[in-house]
Every structure is written in structure tokens, then in C-alpha cells.
C-alpha positions in Angstrom: 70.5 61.1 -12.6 67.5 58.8 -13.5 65.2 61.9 -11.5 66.0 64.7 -13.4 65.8 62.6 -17.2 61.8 61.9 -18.6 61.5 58.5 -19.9 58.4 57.5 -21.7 59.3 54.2 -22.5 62.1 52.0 -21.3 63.3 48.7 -22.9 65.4 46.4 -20.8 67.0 43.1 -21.4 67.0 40.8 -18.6 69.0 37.3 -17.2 65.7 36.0 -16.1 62.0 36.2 -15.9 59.7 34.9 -13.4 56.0 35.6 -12.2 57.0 35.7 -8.8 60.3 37.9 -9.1 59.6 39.7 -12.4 62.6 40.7 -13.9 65.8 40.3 -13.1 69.8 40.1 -13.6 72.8 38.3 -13.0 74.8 41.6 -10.7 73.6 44.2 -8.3 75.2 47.1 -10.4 73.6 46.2 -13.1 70.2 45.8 -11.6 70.3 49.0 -9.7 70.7 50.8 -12.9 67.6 49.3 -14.3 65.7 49.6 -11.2 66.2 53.2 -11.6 65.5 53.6 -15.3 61.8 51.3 -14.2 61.3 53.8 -11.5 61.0 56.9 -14.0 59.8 55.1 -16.8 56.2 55.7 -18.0 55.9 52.2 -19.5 58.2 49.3 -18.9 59.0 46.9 -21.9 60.9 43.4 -21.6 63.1 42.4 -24.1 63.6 38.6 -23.0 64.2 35.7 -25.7 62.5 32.0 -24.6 66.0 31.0 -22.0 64.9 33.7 -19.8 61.8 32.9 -18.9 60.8 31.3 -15.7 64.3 31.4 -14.5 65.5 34.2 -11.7 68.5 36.0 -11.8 70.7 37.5 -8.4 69.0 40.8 -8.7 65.5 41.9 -9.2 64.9 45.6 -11.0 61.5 45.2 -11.7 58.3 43.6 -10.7 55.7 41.9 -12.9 52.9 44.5 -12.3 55.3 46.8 -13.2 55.5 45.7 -16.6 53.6 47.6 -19.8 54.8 44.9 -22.4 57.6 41.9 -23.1 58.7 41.5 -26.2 60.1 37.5 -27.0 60.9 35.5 -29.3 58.1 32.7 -30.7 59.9 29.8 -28.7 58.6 31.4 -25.3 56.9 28.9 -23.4 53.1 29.5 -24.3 51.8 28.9 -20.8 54.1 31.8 -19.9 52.9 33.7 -22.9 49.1 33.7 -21.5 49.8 34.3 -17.7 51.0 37.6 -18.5 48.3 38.8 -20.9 45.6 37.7 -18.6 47.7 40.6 -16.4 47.1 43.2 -19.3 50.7 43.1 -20.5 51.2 43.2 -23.8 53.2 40.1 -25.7 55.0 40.6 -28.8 56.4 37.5 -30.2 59.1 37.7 -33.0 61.0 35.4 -34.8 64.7 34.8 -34.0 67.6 33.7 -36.4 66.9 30.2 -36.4 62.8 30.1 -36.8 61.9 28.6 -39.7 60.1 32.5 -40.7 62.8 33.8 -41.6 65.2 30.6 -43.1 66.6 32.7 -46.5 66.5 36.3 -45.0 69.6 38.0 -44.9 71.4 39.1 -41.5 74.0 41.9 -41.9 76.4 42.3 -39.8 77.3 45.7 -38.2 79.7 46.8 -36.0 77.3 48.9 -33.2 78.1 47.6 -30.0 81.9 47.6 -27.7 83.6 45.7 -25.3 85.0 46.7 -22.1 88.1 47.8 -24.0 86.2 50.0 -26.1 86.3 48.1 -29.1 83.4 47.2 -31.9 82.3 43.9 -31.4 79.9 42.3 -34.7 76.1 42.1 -33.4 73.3 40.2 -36.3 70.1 42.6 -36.8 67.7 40.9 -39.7 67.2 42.5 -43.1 63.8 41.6 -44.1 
């Protein structure tokens, strides 16, 4: 399916993130599917908050040098940060619900993701 689609960008989540591995996640399934989506994608941009990184998953989908950018939260370990600029990847840091940054600023609520069964489940997205 992945062939026949264009993909300029692709943002992926991942269960863990090392230099040596790159990224990966916790199944096979779910790893194949994002091992596709890297393999078409133009650019390749992590979306890993600071638990992930230097911790591997079961499954790797896509290797460091593959990566265009990684996008983390401002708790990332900053020897971690460096390593992978020094590569030419970009780092964007962001604040998460807890940093002090954002103490006061209003998180809504919205009903945008589903279970298995198909269901809304509540997910947080910052109002700023």
C-alpha cells in the first residue's frame, strides 16, 4: 500500500529510542507498518517524550541516519539532545503538561482518538 501512496513527511511515535537501534516499538505489526511508512517517506520525524529515549523496544522501524528531525519534550536527556544534532537532525523541544512553561494554560479535552472497540477515548492537546 505504502508504494503506491507519496509521503512527504512522516511523523511516528515510538516505545524507545536509542543511537545504536534508532527507533523502535514494543510489536512486530506495529513496527512493520512504520518501517513501511519510513521507507516512502521523504523526511522522517520522531515524536518521542524524555521515557523513550535511550531505551530499545522489540522491534526496530527505523534507523538513526534515517531520521530528518525528533520532536521531544524539554525533559530529554541533553547529552541525547546534542548527539543527534551533531548528526544534522533537527531537535525540537516542547513543553509537556507538567513543565513549569505552561503551569496556568488551559488543556481541553477532546474526544479524537478510539479504542479497540471503536469508542472515543479523552486525549489533552494544550490551549495556549
Amino acid at each position: 500500500v505504502f508504494d503506491r501512496i507519496n509521503v512527504q513527511t512522516a511523523f511516528v511515535g515510538a516505545a524507545g529510542f536509542t543511537f545504536e537501534t534508532g527507533l523502535s516499538d514494543a510489536t512486530e505489526e506495529e513496527a512493520q507498518i512504520k518501517r513501511s511508512m519510513v521507507e516512502v517517506a521523504h523526511e522522517v520525524v520522531a515524536i518521542i517524550d524524555h521515557t523513550k529515549w535511550g531505551h530499545s523496544a522489540f522491534a526496530t522501524f527505523c534507523r538513526t541516519e534515517e531520521l530528518t528531525g525528533v520532536i521531544s519534550d524539554r525533559s530529554a536527556p541533553e547529552p541525547m539532545i546534542t548527539a543527534p544534532e551533531a548528526r544534522g537532525i533537527e531537535i525540537s523541544l516542547v513543553p509537556s503538561a507538567t513543565d513549569p512553561a505552561v503551569v496556568g494554560v488551559h488543556i481541553r479535552r477532546s474526544r479524537v482518538d478510539r479504542d479497540p472497540e471503536d469508542r472515543p477515548t479523552l486525549t489533552s492537546s494544550l490551549l495556549g
